[in-house]
C-alpha positions in Angstrom: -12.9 24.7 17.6 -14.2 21.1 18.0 -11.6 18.3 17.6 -12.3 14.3 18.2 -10.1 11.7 18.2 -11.4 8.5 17.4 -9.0 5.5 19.5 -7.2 6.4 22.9 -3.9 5.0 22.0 -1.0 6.2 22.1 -0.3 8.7 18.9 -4.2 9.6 20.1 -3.3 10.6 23.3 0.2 12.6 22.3 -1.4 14.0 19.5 -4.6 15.5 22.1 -2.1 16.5 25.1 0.2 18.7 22.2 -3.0 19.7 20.8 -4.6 21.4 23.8 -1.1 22.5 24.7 -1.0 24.4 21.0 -5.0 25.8 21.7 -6.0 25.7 24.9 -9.5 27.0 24.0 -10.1 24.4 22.3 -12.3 21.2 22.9 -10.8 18.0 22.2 -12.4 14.7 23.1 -11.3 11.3 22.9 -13.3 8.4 21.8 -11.7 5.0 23.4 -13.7 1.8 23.0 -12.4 0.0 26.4 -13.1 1.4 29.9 -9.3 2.7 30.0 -6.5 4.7 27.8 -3.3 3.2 26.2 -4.3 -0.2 27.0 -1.5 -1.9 24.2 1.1 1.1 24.9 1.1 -0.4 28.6 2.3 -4.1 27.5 4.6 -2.8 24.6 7.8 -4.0 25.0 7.2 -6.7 27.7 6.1 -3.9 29.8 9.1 -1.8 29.6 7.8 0.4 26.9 10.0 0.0 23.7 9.0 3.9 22.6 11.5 4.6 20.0 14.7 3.3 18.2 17.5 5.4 17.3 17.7 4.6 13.5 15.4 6.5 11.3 16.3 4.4 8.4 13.0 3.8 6.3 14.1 0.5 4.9 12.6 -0.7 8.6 9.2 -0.4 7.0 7.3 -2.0 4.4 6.5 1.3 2.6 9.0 3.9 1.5 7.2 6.7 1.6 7.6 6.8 5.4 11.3 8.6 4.5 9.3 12.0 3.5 7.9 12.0 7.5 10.9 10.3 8.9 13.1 13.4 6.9 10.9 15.7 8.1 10.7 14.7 11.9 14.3 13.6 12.4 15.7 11.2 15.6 16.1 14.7 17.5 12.8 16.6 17.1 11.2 12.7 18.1 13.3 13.2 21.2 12.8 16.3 22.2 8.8 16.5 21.7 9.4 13.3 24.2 10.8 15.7 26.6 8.1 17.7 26.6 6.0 15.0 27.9 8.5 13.9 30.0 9.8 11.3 29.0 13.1 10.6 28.8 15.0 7.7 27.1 17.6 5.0 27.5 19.2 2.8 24.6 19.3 -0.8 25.4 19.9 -3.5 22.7 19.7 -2.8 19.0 19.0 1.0 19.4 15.9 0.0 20.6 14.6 3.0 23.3 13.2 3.0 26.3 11.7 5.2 28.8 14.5 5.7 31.5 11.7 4.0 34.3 11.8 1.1 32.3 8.0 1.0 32.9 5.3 1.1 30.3 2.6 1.7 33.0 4.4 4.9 34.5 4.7 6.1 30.5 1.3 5.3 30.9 0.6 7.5 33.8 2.5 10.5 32.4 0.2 10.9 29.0 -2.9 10.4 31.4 -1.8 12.9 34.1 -1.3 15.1 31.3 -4.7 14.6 29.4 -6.4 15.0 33.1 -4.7 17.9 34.1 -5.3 19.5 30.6 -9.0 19.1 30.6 -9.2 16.6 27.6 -12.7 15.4 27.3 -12.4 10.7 27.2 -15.3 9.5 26.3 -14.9 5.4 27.8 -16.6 2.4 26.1 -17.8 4.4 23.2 -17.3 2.8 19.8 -17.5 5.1 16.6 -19.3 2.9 14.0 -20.0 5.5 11.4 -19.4 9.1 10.4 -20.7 11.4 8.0 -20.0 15.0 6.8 -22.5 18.0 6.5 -22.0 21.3 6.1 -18.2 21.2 6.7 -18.8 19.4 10.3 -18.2 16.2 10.7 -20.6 14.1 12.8 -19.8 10.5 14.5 -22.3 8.1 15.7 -22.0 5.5 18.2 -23.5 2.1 19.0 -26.3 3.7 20.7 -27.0 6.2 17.4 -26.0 9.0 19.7 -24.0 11.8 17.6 -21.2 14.0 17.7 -20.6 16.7 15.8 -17.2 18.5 15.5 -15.2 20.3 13.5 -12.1 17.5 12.6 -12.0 14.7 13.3 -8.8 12.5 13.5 -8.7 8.5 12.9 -6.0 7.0 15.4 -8.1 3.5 16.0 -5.6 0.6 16.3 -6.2 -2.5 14.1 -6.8 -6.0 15.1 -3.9 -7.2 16.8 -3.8 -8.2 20.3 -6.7 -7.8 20.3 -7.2 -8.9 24.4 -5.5 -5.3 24.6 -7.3 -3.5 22.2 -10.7 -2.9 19.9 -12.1 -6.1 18.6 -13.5 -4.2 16.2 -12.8 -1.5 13.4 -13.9 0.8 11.0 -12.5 -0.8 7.5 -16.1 -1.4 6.1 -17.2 2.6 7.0 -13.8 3.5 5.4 -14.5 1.8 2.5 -17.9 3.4 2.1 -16.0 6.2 2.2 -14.1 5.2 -1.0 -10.6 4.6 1.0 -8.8 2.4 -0.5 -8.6 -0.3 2.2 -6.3 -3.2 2.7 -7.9 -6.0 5.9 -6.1 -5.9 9.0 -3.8 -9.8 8.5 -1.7 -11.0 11.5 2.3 -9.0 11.6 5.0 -9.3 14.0 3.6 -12.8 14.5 5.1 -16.1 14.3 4.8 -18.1 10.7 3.0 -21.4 10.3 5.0 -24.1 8.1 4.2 -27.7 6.4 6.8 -29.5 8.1 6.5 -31.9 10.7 8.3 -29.7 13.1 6.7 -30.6 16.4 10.2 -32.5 17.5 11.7 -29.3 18.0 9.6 -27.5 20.1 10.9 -25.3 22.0 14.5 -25.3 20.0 16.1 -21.7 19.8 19.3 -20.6 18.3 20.8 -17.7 16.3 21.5 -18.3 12.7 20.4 -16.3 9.1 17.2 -16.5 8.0 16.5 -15.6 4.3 12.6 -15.9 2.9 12.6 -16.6 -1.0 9.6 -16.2 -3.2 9.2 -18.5 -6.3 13.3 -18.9 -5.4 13.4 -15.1 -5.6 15.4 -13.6 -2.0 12.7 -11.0 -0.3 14.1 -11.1 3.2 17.7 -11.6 5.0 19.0 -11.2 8.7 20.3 -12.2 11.4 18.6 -13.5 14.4 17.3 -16.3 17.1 14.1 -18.7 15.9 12.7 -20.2 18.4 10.9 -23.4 16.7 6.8 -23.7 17.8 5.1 -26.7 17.9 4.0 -26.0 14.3 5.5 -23.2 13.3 8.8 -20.8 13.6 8.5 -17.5 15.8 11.5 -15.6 17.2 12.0 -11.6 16.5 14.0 -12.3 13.1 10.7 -14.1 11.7 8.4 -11.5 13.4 10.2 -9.2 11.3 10.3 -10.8 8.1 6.4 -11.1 8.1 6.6 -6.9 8.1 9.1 -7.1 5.0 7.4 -10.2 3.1 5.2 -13.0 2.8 2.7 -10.3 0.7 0.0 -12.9 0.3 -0.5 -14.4 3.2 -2.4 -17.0 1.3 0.3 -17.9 -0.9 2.4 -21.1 -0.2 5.0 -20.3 -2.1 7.2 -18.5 0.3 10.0 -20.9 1.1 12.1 -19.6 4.6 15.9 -21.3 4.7 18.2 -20.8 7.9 21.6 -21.7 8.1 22.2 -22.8 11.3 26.0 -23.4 10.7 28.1 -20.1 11.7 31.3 -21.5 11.6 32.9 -23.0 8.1 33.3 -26.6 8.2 34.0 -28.4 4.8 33.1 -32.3 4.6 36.6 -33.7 5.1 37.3 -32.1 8.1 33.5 -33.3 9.4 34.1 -36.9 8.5 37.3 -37.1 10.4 35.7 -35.7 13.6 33.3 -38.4 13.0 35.9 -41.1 13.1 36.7 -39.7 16.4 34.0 -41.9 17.6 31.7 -38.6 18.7 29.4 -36.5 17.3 30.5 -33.3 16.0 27.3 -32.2 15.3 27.0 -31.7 19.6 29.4 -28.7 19.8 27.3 -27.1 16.7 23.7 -27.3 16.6 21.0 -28.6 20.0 20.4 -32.0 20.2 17.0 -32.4 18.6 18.0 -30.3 15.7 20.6 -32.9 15.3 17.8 -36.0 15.2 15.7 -33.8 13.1 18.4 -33.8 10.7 19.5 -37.3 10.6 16.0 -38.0 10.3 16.0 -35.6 7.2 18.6 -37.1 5.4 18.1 -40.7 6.5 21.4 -40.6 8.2 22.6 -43.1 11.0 25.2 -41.2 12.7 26.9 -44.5 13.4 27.5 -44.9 9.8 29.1 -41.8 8.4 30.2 -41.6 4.9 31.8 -38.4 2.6 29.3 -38.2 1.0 26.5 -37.9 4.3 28.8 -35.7 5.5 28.0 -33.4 2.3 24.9 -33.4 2.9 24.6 -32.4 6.3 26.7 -29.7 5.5 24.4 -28.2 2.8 21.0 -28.9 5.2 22.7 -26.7 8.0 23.6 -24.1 5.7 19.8 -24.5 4.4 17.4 -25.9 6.7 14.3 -25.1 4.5 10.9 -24.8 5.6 7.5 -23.9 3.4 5.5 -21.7 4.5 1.9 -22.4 5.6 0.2 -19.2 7.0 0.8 -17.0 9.3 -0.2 -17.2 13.3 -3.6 -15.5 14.6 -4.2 -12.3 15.8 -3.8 -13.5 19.2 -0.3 -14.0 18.8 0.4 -10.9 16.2 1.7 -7.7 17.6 0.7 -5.4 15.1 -1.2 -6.0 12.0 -0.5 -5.0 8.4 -3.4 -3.5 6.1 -5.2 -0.7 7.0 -6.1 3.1 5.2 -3.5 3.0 2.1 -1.3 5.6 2.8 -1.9 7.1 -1.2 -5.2 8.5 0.6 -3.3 10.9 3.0 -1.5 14.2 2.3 1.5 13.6 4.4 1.9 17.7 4.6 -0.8 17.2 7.4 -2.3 13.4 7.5 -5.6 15.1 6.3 -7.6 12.9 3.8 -7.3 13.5 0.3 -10.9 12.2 0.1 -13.1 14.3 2.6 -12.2 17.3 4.4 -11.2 18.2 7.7 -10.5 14.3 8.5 -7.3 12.7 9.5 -5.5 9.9 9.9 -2.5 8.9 12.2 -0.6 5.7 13.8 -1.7 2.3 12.8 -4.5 2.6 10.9 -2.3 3.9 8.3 -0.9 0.7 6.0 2.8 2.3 6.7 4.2 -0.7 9.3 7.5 -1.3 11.2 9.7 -3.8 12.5 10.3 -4.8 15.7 11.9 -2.8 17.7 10.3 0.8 18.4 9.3 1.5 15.0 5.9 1.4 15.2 5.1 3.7 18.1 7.8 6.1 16.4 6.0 5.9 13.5 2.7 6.8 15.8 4.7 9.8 17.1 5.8 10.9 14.2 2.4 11.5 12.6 1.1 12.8 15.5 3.7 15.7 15.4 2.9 16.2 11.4 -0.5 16.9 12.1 -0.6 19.2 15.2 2.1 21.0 13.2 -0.1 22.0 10.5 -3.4 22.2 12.8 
């Protein structure tokens, strides 16, 4: 048997090592576009390798049919097929995982020493720009028009994002040829771009709840830090919220409203701190989140009334900002879009359009938060389909 994997990331690469491990006779091959494997998994997590998180809850996706994988490949069977490539975890913050080297580059290393030691065919520099079926083989062809034939073939190409790290290029035009029904790859876990002036408070970052409404209807609430951009708001609450909402990235009618005031304060007891000759505002909020308010409301601090107060009440409980767009690719760590997930039997990640091809990782639409989710998401369709290979 003749299996290819097209992409040498990392639900490629598991999915290959478990593979030749299940059928040693077989031949598997990996197709990788750049001169080296598991280019992204080596920068994920600011190189630290954020592999996993210990929450399996599927309302940290944007699709709820991740809960029949996530039910089927449980927090424990994740962990323990990571044992068996030796890798072994830590929880840090936010039951985010790590590896316990707290290296992405010896994770790295591992998978590789593995795929070396097991034989597995890498075939470097190699884009797969189109495919075709005949007589229940599947052949791929490459920029030179050489072709491959085998007998499966398995789609783990990564989108768009970082795409320094990655492929600059993908297969969403073939697939659609194909008659997948294709969403484009559109910037996620990315900072948001918004119409306000907000280039005084570069560089601002605090903790505080960010809700997103759409046409005043709530789509996203947490908790988190923004960290204000020169145009724009990033921080890992906003990367998150671009997973969970803003649909249409070319709609403007996404509003995003932070209240930046943690601590109850009514206007009375504000106005008498005022008359304390200082500025209250100093033990709550950074100085030029302060100006940007005053400026806001037209307020001189020197000249506080009740009724000012009031006001700067209700804009720190909600600072509201409209949104523009969302950052570039560059800047996105993942991106949304990608082979609907309606086109795969999830029994096995085969197509429900051609035989004997699969799909697994993020070229699926399925897409996580921050936080681990995506690479668990990776493994866990990885471990469907050598299950049921």
């Amino acid at each position: 048997m003749k299996i290819a994997f097209v992409g040498g990331g990392y639900s490629a690469c598991v999915s290959a090592i478990n593979l030749k491990r299940k059928y040693p006779n077989w031949d598997v091959c990996i197709f990788e576009y750049n001169n080296i494997l598991l280019k992204k998994l080596k920068a994920t997590g600011n190189g630290r390798c954020n592999i996993n998180n210990i929450s399996d809850d599927y309302n940290n996706y944007n699709d709820d049919k991740v809960k029949i994988l996530l039910d089927k490949y449980p927090l424990d069977k994740q962990l323990k097929a990571l044992k068996q490539l030796n890798i072994y975890t830590t929880e840090l913050t936010n039951g985010c995982l790590y590896p316990m080297s707290l290296s992405s580059e010896n994770v790295c290393k591992i998978l590789i020493s593995f795929i070396n030691s097991l034989n597995i065919n890498v075939k470097y520099n190699c884009f797969i720009k189109d495919y075709y079926s005949k007589n229940n083989k599947i052949y791929l062809c490459d920029d030179n028009n050489t072709q491959y034939e085998y007998d499966k073939v398995i789609f783990s190409n990564g989108t768009s994002a970082s795409f320094k790290l990655g492929c600059q290029k993908t297969l969403l035009d073939i697939f659609k040829n194909h008659h997948y029904a294709v969403s484009l790859f559109v910037p996620n876990l990315c900072p948001i771009k918004v119409k306000e002036n907000v280039k005084s408070l570069f560089g601002v970052r605090f903790k505080c709840q960010v809700k997103v409404y759409y046409k005043d209807e709530l789509t996203f609430s947490n908790y988190g830090e923004v960290i204000f951009k020169k145009d724009g708001i990033s921080g890992i609450v906003i990367f998150n919220a671009t997973v969970k909402t803003f649909d249409n990235f070319n709609d403007k009618n996404y509003k995003v409203v932070l209240d930046v005031l943690n601590n109850k304060i009514n206007e009375e007891e504000l106005l008498s701190m005022y008359k304390l000759n200082s500025d209250p505002l100093l033990s709550l909020i950074p100085q030029k989140l302060i100006n940007y308010v005053y400026n806001l409301l037209k307020i001189n601090p020197k000249n506080i009334n009740l009724d000012d107060c009031k006001n700067i009440i209700f804009a720190l409980h909600n600072l509201t900002f409209t949104f523009a767009g969302l950052y570039s690719l560059e800047e996105a760590q993942i991106c949304r879009g990608g082979i609907s997930i309606d086109n795969i039997n999830l029994n096995n990640m085969e197509s429900k359009i051609e035989k004997n091809v699969y799909f697994i990782g993020e070229i699926l639409s399925i897409k996580g938060i921050s936080g681990g989710f995506n690479l668990k998401f990776g493994l866990i369709t990885s471990l469907n389909l050598i299950d049921n290979l």
